[in-house]
VMD Tcl script that draws the C-alpha trace (Angstrom):
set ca {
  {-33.74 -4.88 -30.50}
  {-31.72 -1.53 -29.96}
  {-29.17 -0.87 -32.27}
  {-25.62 -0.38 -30.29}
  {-22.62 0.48 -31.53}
  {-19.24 1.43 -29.82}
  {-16.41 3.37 -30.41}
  {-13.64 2.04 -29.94}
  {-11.74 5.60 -30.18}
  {-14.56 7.22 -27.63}
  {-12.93 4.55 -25.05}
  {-9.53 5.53 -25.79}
  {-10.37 9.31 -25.35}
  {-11.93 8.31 -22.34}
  {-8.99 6.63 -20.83}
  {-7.20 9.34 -21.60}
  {-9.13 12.08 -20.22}
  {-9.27 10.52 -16.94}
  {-5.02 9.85 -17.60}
  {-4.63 13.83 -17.88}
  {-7.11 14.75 -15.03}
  {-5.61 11.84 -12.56}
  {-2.13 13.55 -13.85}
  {-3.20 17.05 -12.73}
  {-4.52 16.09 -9.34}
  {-1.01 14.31 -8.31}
  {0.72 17.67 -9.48}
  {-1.71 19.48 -6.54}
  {-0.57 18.15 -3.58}
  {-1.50 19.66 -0.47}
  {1.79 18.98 1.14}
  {3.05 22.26 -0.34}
  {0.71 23.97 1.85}
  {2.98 23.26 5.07}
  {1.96 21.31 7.54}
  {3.13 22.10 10.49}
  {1.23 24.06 12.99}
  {3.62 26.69 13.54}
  {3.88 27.75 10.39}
  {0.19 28.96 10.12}
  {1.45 31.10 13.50}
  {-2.09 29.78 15.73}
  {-1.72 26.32 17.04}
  {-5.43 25.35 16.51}
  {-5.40 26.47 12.67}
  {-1.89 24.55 12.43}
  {-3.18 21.41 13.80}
  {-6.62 21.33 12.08}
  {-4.79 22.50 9.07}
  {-2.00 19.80 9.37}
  {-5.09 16.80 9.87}
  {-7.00 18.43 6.62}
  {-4.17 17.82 4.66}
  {-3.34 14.28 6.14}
  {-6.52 13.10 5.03}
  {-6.63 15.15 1.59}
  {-3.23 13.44 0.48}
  {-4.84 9.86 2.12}
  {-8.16 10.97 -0.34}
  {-6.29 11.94 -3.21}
  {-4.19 8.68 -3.50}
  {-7.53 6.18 -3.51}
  {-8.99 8.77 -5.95}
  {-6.03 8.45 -8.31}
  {-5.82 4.95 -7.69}
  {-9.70 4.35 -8.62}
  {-8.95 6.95 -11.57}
  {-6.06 5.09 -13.11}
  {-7.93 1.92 -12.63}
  {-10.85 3.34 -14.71}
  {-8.31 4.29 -17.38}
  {-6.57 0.91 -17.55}
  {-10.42 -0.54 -17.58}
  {-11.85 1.83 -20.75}
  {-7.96 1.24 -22.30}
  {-8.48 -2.55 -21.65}
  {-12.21 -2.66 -22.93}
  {-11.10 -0.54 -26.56}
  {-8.40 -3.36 -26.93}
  {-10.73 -5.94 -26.41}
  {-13.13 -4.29 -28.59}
  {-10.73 -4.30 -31.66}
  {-9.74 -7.83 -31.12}
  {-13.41 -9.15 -31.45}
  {-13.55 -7.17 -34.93}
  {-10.45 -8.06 -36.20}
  {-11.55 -11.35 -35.40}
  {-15.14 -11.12 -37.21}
  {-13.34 -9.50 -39.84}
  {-11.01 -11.97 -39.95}
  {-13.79 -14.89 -40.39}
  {-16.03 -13.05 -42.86}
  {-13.15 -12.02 -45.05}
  {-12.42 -16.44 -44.84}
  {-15.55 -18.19 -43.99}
  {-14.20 -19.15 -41.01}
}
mol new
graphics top color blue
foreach p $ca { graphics top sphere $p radius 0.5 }
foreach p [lrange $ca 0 end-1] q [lrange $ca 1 end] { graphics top cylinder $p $q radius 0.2 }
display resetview
């Protein structure tokens, strides 16, 4: 039988990470590229431009949704982690 161990502090780095990264994508918005056509001064470019960013900003919100998900997952698996041990520990240390 494999020998498996987990750390509980790995998960919280983990949830973390993908905190800080899901943080830095939502302070990149496209939006600030401008989205109207005439701003880009050719109509085709402006338009094409103006969808790309639609769907970008439409992409980037299930991203950080699925992202911050993750993160409340790993958060949520390290705190049920240290429960069970506190637990064990908790029943060793009293024979229950």
């Amino acid at each position: 039988m494999p020998d498996v161990r987990m750390v509980m502090q790995s998960l919280l780095d983990a949830a973390h990470g993908v905190n800080a990264v899901m943080d830095e994508l939502a302070a990149h918005d496209v939006g600030d590229l401008g989205t109207t056509p005439a701003v880009f001064g050719h109509e085709p470019l402006g338009v094409v431009t103006a969808d790309f960013c639609t769907r970008w900003s439409h992409g980037l919100a299930n991203l950080t949704d699925d992202g911050n998900a993750l993160a409340r997952g790993l958060d949520e698996a390290a705190r049920a982690y240290a429960s069970a041990e506190d637990l064990a520990v908790e029943r060793f240390r009293w024979g229950g």
